[in-house]
N, C-alpha and C positions, 0 to 999 in steps of 0.2 A: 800413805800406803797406796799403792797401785791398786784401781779396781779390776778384779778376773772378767776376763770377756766371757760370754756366756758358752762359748765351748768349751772353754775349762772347767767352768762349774759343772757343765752336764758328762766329762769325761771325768772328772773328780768323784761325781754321783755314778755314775756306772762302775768306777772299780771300788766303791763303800759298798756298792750291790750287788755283787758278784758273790756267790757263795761260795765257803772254801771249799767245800768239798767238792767240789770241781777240779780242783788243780789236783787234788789228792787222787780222786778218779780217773782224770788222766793221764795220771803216770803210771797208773795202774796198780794191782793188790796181789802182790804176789808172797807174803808175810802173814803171822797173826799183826804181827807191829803195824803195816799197813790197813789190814779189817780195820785195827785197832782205830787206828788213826783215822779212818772215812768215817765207819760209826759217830765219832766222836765230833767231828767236823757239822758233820749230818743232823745232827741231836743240837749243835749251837746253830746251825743255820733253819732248824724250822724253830727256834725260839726266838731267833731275832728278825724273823718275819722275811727271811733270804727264800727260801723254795717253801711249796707247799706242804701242806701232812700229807697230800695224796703222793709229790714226790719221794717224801720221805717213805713212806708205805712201801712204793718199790722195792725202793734201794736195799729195804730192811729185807723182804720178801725174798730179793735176788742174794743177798750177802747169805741168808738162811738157805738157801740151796748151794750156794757155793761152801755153806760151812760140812753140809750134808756130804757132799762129795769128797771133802778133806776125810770124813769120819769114815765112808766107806772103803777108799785107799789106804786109810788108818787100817782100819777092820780086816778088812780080806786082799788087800795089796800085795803085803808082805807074804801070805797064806801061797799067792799063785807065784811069787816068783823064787819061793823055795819048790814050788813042785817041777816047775821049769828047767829042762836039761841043760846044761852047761854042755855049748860044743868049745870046741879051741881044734886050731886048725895045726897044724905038726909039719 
């Protein structure tokens, strides 16, 4: 067996340490499927010692305002854009 030069091993160690939820973040969260999927990402990478609890704290903190914002669009979104005049031009 051929032995790995020692760049390979340290590029082979750098994507074993890459956490996933990175890639999932930077494609962006624009779904519950997605939340779904970063949480869940987030939750296996501060258990296998990928990011830290402080990073994970964020992530949680910011997903929890983004979910608030879903709920308020939920809530009174629909409310403004039936009060909303319909023009149409003739």
């Amino acid at each position: 067996m051929v032995a790995k030069r020692k760049q390979d091993i340290e590029a082979d160690q750098a994507l074993v340490a890459a956490p996933r939820s990175f890639a999932i973040a930077a494609g962006g969260v624009a779904t519950g499927e997605d939340f779904a999927k970063l949480m869940s990402a987030v939750m296996s990478d501060v258990i296998e010692g990928r990011i830290t609890a402080r990073d994970a704290n964020a992530v949680c903190n910011a997903g929890g305002k983004l979910l608030q914002i879903v709920e308020m669009q939920f809530k009174y979104g629909s409310r403004i854009a039936e009060e909303r005049p319909v023009f149409r031009l003739v």
